[in-house]
C-alpha positions in Angstrom: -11.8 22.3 -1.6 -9.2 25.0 -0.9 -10.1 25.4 2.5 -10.1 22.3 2.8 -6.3 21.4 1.3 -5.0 24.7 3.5 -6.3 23.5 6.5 -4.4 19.9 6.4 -1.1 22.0 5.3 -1.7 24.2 8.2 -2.2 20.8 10.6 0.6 19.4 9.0 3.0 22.7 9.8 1.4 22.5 13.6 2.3 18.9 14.3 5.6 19.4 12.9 6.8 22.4 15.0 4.5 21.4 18.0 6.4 17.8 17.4 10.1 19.0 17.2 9.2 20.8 20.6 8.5 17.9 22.3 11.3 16.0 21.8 13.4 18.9 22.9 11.4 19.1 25.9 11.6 15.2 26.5 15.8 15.4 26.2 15.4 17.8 29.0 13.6 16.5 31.7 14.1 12.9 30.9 17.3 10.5 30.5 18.4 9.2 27.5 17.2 5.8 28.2 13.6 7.2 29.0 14.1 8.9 25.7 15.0 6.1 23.9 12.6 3.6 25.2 9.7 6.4 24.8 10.2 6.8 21.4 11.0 3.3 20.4 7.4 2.5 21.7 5.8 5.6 20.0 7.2 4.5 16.8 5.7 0.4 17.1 2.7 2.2 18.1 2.3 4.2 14.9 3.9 1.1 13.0 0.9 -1.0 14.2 -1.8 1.5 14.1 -1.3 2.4 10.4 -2.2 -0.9 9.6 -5.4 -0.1 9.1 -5.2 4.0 9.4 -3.0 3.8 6.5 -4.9 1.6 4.2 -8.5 2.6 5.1 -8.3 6.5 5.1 -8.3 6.7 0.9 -11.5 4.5 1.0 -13.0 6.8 3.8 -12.1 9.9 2.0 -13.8 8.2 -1.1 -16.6 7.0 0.5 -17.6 9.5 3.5 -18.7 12.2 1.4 -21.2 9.9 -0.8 -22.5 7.8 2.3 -25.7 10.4 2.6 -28.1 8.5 5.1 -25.7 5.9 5.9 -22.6 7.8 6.8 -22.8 6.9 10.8 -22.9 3.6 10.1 -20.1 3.3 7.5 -17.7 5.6 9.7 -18.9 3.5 13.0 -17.6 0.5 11.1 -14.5 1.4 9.9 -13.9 2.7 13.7 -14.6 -1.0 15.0 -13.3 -2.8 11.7 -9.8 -1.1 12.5 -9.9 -1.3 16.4 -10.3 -5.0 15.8 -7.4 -5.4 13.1 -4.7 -3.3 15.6 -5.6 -5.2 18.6 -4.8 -8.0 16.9 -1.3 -7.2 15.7 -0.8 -5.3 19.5 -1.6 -9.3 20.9 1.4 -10.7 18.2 3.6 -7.4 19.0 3.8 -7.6 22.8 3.8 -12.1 22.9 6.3 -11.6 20.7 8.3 -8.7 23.2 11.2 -10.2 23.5 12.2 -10.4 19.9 12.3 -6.7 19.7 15.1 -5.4 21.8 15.6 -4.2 25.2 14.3 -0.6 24.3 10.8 -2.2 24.7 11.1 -3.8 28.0 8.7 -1.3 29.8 5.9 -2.8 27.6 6.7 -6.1 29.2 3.9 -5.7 32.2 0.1 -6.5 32.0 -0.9 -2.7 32.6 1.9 -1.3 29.9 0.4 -3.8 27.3 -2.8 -2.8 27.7 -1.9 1.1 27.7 -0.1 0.4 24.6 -2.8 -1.5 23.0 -5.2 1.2 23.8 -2.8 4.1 22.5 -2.7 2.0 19.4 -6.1 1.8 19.0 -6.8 5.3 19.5 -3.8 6.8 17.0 -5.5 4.9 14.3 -8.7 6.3 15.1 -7.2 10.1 15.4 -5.8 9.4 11.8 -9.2 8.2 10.5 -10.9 11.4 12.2 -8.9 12.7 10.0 -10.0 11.5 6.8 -13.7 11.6 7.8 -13.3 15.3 8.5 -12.1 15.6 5.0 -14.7 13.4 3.7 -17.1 15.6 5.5 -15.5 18.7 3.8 -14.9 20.1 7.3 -11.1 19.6 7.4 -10.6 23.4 9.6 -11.0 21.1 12.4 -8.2 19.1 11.4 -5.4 21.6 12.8 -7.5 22.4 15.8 -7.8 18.7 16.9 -3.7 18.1 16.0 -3.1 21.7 18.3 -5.0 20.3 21.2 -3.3 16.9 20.8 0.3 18.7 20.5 -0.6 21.2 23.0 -1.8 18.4 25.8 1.1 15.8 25.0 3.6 18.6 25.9 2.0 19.4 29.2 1.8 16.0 30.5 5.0 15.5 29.3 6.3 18.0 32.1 3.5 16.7 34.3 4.8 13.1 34.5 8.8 14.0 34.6 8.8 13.2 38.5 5.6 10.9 38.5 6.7 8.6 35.9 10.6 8.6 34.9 10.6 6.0 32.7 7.2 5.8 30.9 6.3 9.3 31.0 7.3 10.0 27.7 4.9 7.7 26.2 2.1 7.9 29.0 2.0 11.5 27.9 1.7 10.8 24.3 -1.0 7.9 25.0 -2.8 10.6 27.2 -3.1 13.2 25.1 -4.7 11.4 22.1 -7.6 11.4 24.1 -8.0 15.1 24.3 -8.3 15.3 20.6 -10.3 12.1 19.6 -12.7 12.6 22.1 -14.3 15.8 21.4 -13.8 15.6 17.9 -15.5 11.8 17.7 -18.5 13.7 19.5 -18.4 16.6 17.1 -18.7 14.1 14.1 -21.2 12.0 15.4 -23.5 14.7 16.8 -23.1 17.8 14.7 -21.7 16.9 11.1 -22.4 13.9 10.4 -26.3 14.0 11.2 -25.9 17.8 9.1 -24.7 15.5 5.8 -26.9 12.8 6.2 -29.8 15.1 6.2 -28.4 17.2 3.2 -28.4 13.8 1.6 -31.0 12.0 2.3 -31.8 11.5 -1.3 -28.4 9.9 -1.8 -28.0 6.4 -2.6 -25.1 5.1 0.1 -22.4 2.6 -1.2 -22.6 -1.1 -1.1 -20.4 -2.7 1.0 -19.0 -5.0 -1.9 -18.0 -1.4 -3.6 -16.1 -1.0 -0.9 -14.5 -4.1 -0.4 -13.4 -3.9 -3.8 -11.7 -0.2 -3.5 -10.3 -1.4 -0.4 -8.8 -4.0 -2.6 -6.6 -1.7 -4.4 -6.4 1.7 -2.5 -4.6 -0.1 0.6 -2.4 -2.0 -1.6 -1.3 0.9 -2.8 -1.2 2.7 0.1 1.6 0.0 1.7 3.4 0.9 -1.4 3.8 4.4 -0.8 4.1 4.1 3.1 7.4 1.6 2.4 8.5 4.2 -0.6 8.7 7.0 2.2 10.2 4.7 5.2 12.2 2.5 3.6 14.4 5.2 1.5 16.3 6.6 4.8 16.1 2.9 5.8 18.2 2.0 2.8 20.8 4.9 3.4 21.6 3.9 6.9 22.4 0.6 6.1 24.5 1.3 3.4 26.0 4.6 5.2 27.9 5.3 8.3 25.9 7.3 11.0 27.7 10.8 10.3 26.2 10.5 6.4 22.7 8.9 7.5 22.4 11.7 10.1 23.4 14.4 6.9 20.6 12.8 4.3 18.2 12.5 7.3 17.6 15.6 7.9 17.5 17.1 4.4 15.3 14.4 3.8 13.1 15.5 6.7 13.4 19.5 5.3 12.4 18.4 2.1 10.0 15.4 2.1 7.5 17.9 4.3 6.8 19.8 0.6 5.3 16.8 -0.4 2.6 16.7 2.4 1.3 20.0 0.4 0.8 17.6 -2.5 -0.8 14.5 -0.7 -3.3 17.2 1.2 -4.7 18.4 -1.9 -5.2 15.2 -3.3 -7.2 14.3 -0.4 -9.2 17.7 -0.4 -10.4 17.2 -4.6 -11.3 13.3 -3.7 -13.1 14.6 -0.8 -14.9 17.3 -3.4 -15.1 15.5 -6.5 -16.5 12.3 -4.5 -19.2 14.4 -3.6 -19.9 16.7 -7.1 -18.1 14.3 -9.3 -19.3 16.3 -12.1 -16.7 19.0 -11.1 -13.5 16.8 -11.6 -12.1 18.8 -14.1 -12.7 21.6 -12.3 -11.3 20.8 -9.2 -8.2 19.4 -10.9 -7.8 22.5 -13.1 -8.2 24.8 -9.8 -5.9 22.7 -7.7 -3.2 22.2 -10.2 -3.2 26.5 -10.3 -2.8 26.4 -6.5 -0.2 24.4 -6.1 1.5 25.6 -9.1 1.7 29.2 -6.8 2.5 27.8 -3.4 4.9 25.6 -4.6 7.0 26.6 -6.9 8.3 29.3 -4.7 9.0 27.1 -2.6 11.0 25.0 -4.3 13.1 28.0 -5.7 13.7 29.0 -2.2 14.8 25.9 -1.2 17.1 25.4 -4.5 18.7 28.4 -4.4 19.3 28.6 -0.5 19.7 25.0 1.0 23.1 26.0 2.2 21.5 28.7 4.4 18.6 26.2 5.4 21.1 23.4 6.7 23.6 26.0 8.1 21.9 26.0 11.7 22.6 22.2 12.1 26.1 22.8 11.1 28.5 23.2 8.9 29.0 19.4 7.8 25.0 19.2 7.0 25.5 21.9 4.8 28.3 20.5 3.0 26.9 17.1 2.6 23.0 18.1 2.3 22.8 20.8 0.0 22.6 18.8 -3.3 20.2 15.7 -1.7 17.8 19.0 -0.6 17.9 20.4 -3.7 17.1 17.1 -5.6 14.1 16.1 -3.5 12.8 19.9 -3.7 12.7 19.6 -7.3 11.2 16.3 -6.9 8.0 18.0 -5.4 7.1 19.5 -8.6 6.3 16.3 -10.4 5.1 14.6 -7.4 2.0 17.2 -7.8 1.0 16.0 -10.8 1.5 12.0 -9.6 -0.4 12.7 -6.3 -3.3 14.7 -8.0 -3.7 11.4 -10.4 -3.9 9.3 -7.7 -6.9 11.3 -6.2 -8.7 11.0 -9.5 -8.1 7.5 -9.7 -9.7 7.2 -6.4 -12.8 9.2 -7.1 -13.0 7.2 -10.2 -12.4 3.8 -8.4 -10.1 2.4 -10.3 -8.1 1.2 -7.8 -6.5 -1.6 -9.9 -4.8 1.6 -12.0 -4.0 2.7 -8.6 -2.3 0.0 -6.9 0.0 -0.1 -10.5 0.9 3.4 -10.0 2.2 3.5 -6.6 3.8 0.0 -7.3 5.7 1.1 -9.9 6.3 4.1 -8.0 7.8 2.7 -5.3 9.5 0.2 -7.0 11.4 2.8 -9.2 12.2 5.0 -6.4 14.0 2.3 -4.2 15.3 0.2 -7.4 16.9 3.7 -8.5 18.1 4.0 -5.0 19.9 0.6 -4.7 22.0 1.4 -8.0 22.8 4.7 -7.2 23.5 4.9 -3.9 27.6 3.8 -4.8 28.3 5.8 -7.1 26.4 8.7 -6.3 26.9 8.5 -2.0 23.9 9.9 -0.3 23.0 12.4 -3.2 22.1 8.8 -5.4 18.6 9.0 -2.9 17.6 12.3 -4.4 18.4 12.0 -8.0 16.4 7.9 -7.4 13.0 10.5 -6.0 13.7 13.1 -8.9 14.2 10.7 -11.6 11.4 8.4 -10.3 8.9 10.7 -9.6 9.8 12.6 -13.2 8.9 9.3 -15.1 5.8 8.1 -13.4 4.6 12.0 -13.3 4.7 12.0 -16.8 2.9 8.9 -17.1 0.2 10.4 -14.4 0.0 13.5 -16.9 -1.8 11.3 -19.7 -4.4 10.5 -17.1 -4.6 14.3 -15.8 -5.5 15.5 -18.9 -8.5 13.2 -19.7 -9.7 14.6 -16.3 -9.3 18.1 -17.2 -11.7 17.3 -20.7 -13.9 15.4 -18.7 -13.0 12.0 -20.0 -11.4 8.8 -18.3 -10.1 6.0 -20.1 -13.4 4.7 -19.9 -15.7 7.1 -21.7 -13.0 7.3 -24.4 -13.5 3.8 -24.9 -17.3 3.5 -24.5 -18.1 6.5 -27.0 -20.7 5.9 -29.4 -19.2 4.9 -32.5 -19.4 7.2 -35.7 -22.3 6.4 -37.9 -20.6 4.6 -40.6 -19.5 0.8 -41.8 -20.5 -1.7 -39.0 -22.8 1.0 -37.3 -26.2 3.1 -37.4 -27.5 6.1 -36.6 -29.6 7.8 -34.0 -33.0 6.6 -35.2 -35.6 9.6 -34.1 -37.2 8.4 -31.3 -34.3 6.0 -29.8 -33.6 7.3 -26.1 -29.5 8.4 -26.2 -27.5 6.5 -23.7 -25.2 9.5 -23.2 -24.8 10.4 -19.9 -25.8 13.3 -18.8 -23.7 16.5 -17.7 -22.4 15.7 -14.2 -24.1 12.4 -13.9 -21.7 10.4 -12.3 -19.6 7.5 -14.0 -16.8 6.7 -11.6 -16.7 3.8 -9.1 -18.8 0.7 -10.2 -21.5 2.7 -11.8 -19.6 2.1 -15.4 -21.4 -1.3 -15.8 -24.8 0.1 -15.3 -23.7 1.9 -18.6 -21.9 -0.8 -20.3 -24.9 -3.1 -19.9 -26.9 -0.4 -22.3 -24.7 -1.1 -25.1 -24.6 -3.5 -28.0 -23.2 -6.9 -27.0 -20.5 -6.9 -29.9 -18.9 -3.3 -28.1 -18.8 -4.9 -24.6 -15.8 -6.5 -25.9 -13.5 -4.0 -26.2 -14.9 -1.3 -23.9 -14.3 -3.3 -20.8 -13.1 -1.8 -17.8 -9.6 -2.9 -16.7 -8.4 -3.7 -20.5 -6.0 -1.2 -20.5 -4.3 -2.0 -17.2 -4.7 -5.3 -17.4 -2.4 -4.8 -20.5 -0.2 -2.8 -18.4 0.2 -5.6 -15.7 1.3 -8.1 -17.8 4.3 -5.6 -19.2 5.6 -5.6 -15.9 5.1 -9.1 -15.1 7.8 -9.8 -18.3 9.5 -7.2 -16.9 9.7 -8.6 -13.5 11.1 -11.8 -14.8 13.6 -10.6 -16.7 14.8 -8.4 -14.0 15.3 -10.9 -11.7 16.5 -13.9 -13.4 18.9 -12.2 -15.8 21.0 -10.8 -12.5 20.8 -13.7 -10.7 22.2 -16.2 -13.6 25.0 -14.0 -13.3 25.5 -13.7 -10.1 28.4 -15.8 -7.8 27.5 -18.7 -5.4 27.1 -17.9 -2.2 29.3 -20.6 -1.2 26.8 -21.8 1.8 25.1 -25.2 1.8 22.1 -23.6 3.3 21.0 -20.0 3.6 18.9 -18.0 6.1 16.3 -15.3 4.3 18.8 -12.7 5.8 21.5 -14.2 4.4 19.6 -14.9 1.0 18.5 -11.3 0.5 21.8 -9.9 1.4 23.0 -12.4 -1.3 20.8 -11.3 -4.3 21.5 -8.7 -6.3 20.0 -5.4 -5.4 18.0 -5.2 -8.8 16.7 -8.8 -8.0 14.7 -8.1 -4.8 13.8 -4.9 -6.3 12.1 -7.4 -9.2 10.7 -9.2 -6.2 9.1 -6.2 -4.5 7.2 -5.4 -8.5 6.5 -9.2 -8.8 4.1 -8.3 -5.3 3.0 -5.4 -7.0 1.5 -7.6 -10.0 0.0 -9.9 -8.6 -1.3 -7.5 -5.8 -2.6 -5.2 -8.9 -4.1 -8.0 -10.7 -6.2 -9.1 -7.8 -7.7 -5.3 -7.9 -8.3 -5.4 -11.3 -12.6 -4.7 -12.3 -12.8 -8.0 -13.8 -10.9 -11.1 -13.1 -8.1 -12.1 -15.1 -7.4 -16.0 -14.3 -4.8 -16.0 -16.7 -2.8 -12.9 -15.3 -3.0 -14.1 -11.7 -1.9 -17.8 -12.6 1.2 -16.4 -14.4 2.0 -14.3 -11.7 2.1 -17.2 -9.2 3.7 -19.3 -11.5 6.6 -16.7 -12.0 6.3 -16.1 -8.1 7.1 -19.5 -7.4 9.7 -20.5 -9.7 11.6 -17.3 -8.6 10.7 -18.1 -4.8 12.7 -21.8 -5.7 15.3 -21.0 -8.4 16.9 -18.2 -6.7 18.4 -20.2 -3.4 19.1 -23.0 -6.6 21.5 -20.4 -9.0 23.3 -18.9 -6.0 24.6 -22.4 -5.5 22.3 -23.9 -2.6 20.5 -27.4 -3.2 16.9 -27.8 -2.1 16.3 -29.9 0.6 16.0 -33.9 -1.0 12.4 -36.1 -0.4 12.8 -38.2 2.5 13.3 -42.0 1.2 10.6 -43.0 3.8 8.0 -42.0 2.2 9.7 -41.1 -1.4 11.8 -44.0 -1.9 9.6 -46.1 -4.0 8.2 -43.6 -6.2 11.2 -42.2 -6.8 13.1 -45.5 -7.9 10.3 -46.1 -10.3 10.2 -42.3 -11.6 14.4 -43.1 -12.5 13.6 -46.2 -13.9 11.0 -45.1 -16.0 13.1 -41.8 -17.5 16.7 -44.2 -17.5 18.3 -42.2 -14.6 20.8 -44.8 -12.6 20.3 -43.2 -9.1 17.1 -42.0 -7.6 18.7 -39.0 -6.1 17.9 -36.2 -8.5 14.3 -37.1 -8.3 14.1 -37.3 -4.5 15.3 -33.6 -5.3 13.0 -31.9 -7.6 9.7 -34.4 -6.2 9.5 -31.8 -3.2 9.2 -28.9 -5.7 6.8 -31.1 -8.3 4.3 -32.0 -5.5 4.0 -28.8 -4.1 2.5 -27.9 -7.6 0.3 -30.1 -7.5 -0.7 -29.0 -3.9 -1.5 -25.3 -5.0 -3.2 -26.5 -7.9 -5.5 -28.8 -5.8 -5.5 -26.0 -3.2 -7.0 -23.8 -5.7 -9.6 -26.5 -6.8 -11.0 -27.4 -3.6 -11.0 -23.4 -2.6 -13.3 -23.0 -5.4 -15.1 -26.2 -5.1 -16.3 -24.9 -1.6 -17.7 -21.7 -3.3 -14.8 -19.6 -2.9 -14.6 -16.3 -4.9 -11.2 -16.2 -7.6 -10.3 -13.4 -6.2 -10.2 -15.1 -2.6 -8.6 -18.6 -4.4 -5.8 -16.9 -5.9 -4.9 -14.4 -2.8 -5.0 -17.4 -0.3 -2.8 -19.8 -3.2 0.1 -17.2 -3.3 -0.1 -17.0 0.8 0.1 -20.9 0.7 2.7 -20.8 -1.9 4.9 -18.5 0.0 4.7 -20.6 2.8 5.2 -23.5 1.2 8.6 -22.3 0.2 9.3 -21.2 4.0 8.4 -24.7 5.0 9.9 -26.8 2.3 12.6 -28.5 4.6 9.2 -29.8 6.3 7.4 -30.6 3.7 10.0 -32.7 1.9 10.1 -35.2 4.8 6.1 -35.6 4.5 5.4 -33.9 0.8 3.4 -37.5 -0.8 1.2 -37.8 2.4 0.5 -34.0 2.2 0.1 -34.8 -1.8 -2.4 -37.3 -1.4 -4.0 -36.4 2.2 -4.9 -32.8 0.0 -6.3 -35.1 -2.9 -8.6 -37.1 -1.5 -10.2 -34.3 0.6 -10.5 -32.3 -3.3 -12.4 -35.6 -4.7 -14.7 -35.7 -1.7 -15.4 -31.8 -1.7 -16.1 -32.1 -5.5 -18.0 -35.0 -4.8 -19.9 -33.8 -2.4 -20.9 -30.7 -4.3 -21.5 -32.4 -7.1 -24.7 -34.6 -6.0 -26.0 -31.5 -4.0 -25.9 -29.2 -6.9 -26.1 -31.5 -9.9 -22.7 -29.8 -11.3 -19.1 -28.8 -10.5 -17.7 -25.8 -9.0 -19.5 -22.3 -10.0 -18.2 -20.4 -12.8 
């Protein structure tokens, strides 16, 4: 596991010096256009390819090392699964070129586009290798397939200077991703793949559904923490001029590369404890040690010199850095203890906890961030990370101490109750449903023991209780935090606002309630067990913050067309004593797109749809239903009863073929 966790520090180091090299070695044999366009086009192609490398590598880190026989097959899918998924958003990226600038012109041609597409497709894949090495416990060829990759794009780099001026910069990158994924794509499949299959052929290999379900959660949570990291600096520059975004940048750069340290040895113990998750707790005990004496010298070092660090870039990043380096150094110690938690949560599989942790996380991060950005300047990013990652570490340390006793939540709440009132004892004879030392009770295997127990425990021993709890905490809290702001908030003195203009008109700690109000319901849909009651309060809150927000910041929805709405309306006024029909042609868009999601979610589940399917495609529709509601106001009682009469026919329909209504 070690070895492992070194070797991804030591690829980590090797990009990053091999990296800064390049660039120095593009600004001199290119222009500063080439530059410019070069690395605008390397950064959409990593933007596009961690769609999926990004979201699936948790899940193949999880999975790889328990796949046994089936290993090819799983990692051959998740190849073609994301090569799929990134030409697909390369095909909306370059029809959609001209939307993006000028810096991406060169990608405007049929042979650029299909370069680029390809150089997508293969940066997800190098990233995946990635994981799967880990997965396979063979991560030491991690920083020899990153040296070859580093090593070959600087060469071409050179090599293309005089052949290609303007694209070189990219060709070269494109290039060289081949050097790497090549022979290390045959190395897996050949050597170390058919080596762990035949180690464990006794294994029993994952169902996909498992899977599916980790997915679920893990690459929720992994957007989470990719917007955390990007959007921080993001935030800073828009709120900073360029002289104090180009002093936080780089003492962000200095210091956010400690906690790559932590993130690798998360992924080296859920590589190992995936594997022998009977030694958990040893492989959290060992690697909190480690880290604990790489890097807390570190962070004194950095603490007590950042001056000296930030001198070579000059004197002005000295005096503006020092304190935002020594607050996101500090920061590293209890992002340890948050990223270690997140690798147990993954060899557990609970990835419902998951996606609530790195939520929260990033939500606290950049909510801290938007408050103390005035009144602390650049230094409010660092004490947002330190303060952050203090309170969700110390949350995470609950969860790292079960794992070091070799409990979860779980097994604390499915022990066998004490012989006493309402219980009975061991009878001799009566085989114990203990598991066994090392037996492994992580991922979906927890029902397998839940269905041994007595009916009346299954209760309150279920899985997902406790976060499910959790979730509905922060969807109060959500609520609060975003209409309490915005009811005090000024109008915004426009009679209609664009979704720039209405985001730049909220109140910071508003759209930060926003981003946790995606985090719920995201959460909730990753939960073990369905909670129908959790996801339809999280929609409803969704959509009454989606319409009331535009409403208290002084802008009037869009009124029902009289066309279609007239009559109704007159008779609604009549009927509640209202003189004019005009406040009703109002709120009847709003009303009947209710009553579309609801029938939406009927007829989803009338045609066998799974909940967790209904209520993910509902919030899409309801979103978009709030883009479109100028449109749908014209035409919203056609839509109404258009949507209605297909629901009555669906039910209908499955009604005389099964005898019933919709499955349970």
């Amino acid at each position: 596991m070690f070895r492992n966790a070194y070797a991804l520090m030591l690829s980590t180091g090797v990009s990053a010096a091999l990296g800064l090299g390049f660039w120095l070695v593009a600004a001199r044999y290119y222009t500063e256009e080439a530059v410019g366009q070069g690395s605008a086009a390397i950064a959409a192609m990593r933007l596009l390819a961690s769609v999926t490398a990004t979201t699936m590598i948790g899940a193949v880190v999880r999975y790889v090392p328990r796949a046994g026989r089936a290993t090819a097959s799983l990692v051959a899918r998740t190849y073609l699964v994301s090569t799929v998924v990134v030409i697909l958003a390369c095909a909306v990226f370059l029809l959609t070129l001209d939307l993006w600038g000028d810096s991406y012109a060169p990608l405007g041609t049929l042979s650029a586009g299909l370069v680029f597409t390809g150089a997508c497709v293969a940066w997800a894949v190098l990233t995946l290798q990635d994981g799967v090495l880990t997965g396979l416990r063979k991560a030491v060829w991690v920083p020899v397939g990153n040296a070859v990759f580093s090593v070959g794009k600087l060469l071409l780099l050179a090599a293309f200077a005089t052949a290609l001026p303007v694209l070189g910069v990219f060709v070269s990158w494109a290039v060289a991703i081949a050097l790497s994924v090549l022979p290390l794509g045959w190395l897996i499949f050949r050597r170390l793949i058919p080596r762990q299959a035949g180690a464990d052929r006794d294994r029993e290999p994952p169902r996909m559904r498992e899977i599916g379900r980790f997915l679920a959660g893990d690459s929720v949570g992994a957007l989470f923490s990719l917007a955390m990291i990007n959007l921080l600096p993001v935030m800073v520059a828009v709120r900073f001029d360029a002289a104090n975004n180009g002093f936080f940048y780089i003492a962000y750069t200095v210091g956010g590369t400690m906690e790559f340290m932590a993130i690798n040895m998360a992924s080296s113990l859920t590589a190992h404890a995936s594997h022998s998750p009977g030694r958990l707790a040893e492989g959290v005990r060992g690697a909190l040690r480690r880290m604990a004496v790489l890097l807390v010298p570190v962070v004194v070092v950095l603490v007590l010199f950042a001056p000296q660090i930030l001198s070579p870039f000059g004197a002005e990043y000295a005096r503006h850095g020092t304190l935002v380096l020594r607050l996101l150094a500090a920061a590293a110690l209890p992002r340890v203890v948050v990223e270690l938690y997140i690798g147990v949560l993954r060899v557990q599989g609970r990835t419902g906890a998951l996606a609530i942790l790195q939520g929260t996380m990033c939500v606290l991060v950049l909510g801290s961030a938007a408050v103390l950005l005035g009144p602390a300047g650049i230094a409010g990013a660092g004490w947002a990370v330190l303060t952050a990652m203090t309170a969700v570490a110390a949350v995470s340390a609950v969860g790292l101490r079960s794992a070091l006793t070799g409990r979860t939540s779980r097994d604390r709440g499915s022990r066998r109750m004490r012989p006493g009132r309402g219980s009975r004892r061991m009878r001799p004879g009566r085989v114990s449903r203990r598991p066994k030392p090392g037996s492994e009770q992580f991922g979906t295997s927890w029902a397998r023991v839940a269905a041994q127990q007595a009916p009346a425990a299954r209760a309150d021993t279920w899985p997902g209780h406790g976060e499910a709890v959790w979730l509905w905490g922060l969807l109060g809290l959500a609520a609060g935090l975003f209409w309490v702001p915005l009811a005090r908030s000024a109008p915004a003195g426009h009679a209609h606002l664009t979704g720039r203009e209405l985001i730049e008109a909220l109140p910071p700690v508003t759209v930060t309630a926003g981003v946790l109000l995606i985090v719920v319901h995201s959460a909730a849909l990753a939960l073990h067990r369905v909670r129908p009651a959790l996801l339809g309060a999280t929609l409803l809150v969704t959509v009454g913050a989606l319409h009331s927000a535009p409403l208290l910041l002084g802008v009037r929805p869009a009124a029902a067309s009289r066309e279609w709405h007239g009559t109704l309306a007159g008779f609604l006024a009549g009927a509640v004593g209202m003189d004019s029909p005009a406040g009703v042609l109002r709120a009847l868009p709003f009303a009947l797109q209710l009553l579309c999601l609801a029938l939406c979610a009927v007829l989803l589940r009338t045609a066998g749809a799974h909940r967790r399917a209904t209520a993910a495609l509902v919030w899409v529709l309801a979103v978009a239903g709030w883009v479109a509601q100028d449109a749908f106001a014209s035409a919203a009682l056609p839509v109404f009863l258009g949507l209605f009469a297909a629901t009555a026919v669906a039910y209908g329909l499955r009604g005389r073929v099964s005898g019933r209504g919709p499955a349970a």
